[in-house]
C-alpha positions as MATLAB code, in Angstrom:
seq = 'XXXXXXXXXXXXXXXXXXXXXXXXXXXXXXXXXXXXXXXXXXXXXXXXXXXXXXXXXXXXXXXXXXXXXXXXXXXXXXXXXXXXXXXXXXXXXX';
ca = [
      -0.199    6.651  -13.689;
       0.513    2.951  -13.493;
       0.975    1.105  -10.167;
       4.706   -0.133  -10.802;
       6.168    3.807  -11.228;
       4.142    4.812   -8.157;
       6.464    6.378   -4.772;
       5.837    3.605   -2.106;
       6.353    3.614    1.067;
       8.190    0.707    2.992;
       9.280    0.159    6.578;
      11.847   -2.512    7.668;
      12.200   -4.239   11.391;
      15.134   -4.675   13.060;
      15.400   -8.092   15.202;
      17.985   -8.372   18.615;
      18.587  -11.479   20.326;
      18.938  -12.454   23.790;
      19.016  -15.300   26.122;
      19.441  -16.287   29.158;
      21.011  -19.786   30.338;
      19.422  -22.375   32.900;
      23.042  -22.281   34.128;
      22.981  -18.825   34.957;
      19.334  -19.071   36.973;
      20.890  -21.963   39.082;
      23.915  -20.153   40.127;
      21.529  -17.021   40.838;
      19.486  -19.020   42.779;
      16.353  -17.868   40.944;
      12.973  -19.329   41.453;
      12.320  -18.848   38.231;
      11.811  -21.545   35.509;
      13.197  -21.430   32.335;
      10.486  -20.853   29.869;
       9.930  -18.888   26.817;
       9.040  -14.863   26.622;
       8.491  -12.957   23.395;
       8.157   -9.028   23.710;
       8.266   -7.071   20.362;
       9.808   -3.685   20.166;
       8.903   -2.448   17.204;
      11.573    0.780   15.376;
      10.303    0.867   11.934;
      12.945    2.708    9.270;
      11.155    4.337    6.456;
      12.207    3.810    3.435;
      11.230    5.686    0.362;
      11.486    3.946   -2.995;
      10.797    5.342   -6.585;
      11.168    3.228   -9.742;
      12.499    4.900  -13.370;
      12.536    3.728  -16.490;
      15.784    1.607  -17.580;
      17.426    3.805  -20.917;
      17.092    1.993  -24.590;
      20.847    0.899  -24.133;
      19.860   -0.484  -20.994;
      17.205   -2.508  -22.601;
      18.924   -3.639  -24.882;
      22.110   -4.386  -23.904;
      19.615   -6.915  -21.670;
      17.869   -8.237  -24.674;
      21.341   -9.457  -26.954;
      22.935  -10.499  -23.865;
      19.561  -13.071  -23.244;
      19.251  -14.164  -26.394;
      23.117  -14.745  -26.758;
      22.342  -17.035  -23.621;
      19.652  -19.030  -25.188;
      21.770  -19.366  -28.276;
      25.034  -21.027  -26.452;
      22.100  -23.109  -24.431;
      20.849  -24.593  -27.635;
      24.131  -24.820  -28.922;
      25.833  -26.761  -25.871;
      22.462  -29.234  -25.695;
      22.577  -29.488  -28.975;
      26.243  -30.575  -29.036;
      25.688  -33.244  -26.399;
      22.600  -34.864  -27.703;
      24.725  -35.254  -31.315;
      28.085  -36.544  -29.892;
      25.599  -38.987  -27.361;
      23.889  -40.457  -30.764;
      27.240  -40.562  -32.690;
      28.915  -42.308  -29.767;
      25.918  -44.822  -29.584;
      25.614  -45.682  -33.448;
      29.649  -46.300  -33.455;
      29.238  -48.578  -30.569;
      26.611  -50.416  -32.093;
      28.641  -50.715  -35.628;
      31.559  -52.452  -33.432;
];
């Protein structure tokens, strides 16, 4: 079997946020100073992906629709490059 169709295991991490304000310690009357604590609580979700093969409409329904891209690409560079030199020959004929 080839890597890319293999089952793999995944796990995503889940952050939370919380802070405390200097405002708050003064009016608690805390002898603590503000500072900075980091703790990591780690509740991994496993996630179990599989990849399949795309169908041959699928394929190439992809395939016309990028080459149709290229095609109005050329087409609209093209367009500007020839009305840019027409513009710049009748400008220089005047």
């Amino acid at each position: 079997k080839r890597v890319m169709r293999m089952a793999r295991n995944t796990y995503q991490v889940s952050v939370a946020q919380h802070m405390v304000q200097p405002s708050y310690l003064a009016s608690q009357q805390m002898p603590i100073l503000p500072g900075l604590a980091i703790t990591y609580d780690f509740t991994p979700l496993a996630v179990h992906h599989t990849e399949q093969r795309e169908s041959i409409l699928i394929f190439l329904s992809n395939l016309i629709g990028s080459v149709g891209g290229i095609f109005v690409t050329v087409a609209l560079i093209t367009g500007c490059v020839v009305n840019t030199a027409t513009a710049a020959v009748s400008k220089k004929q005047d």
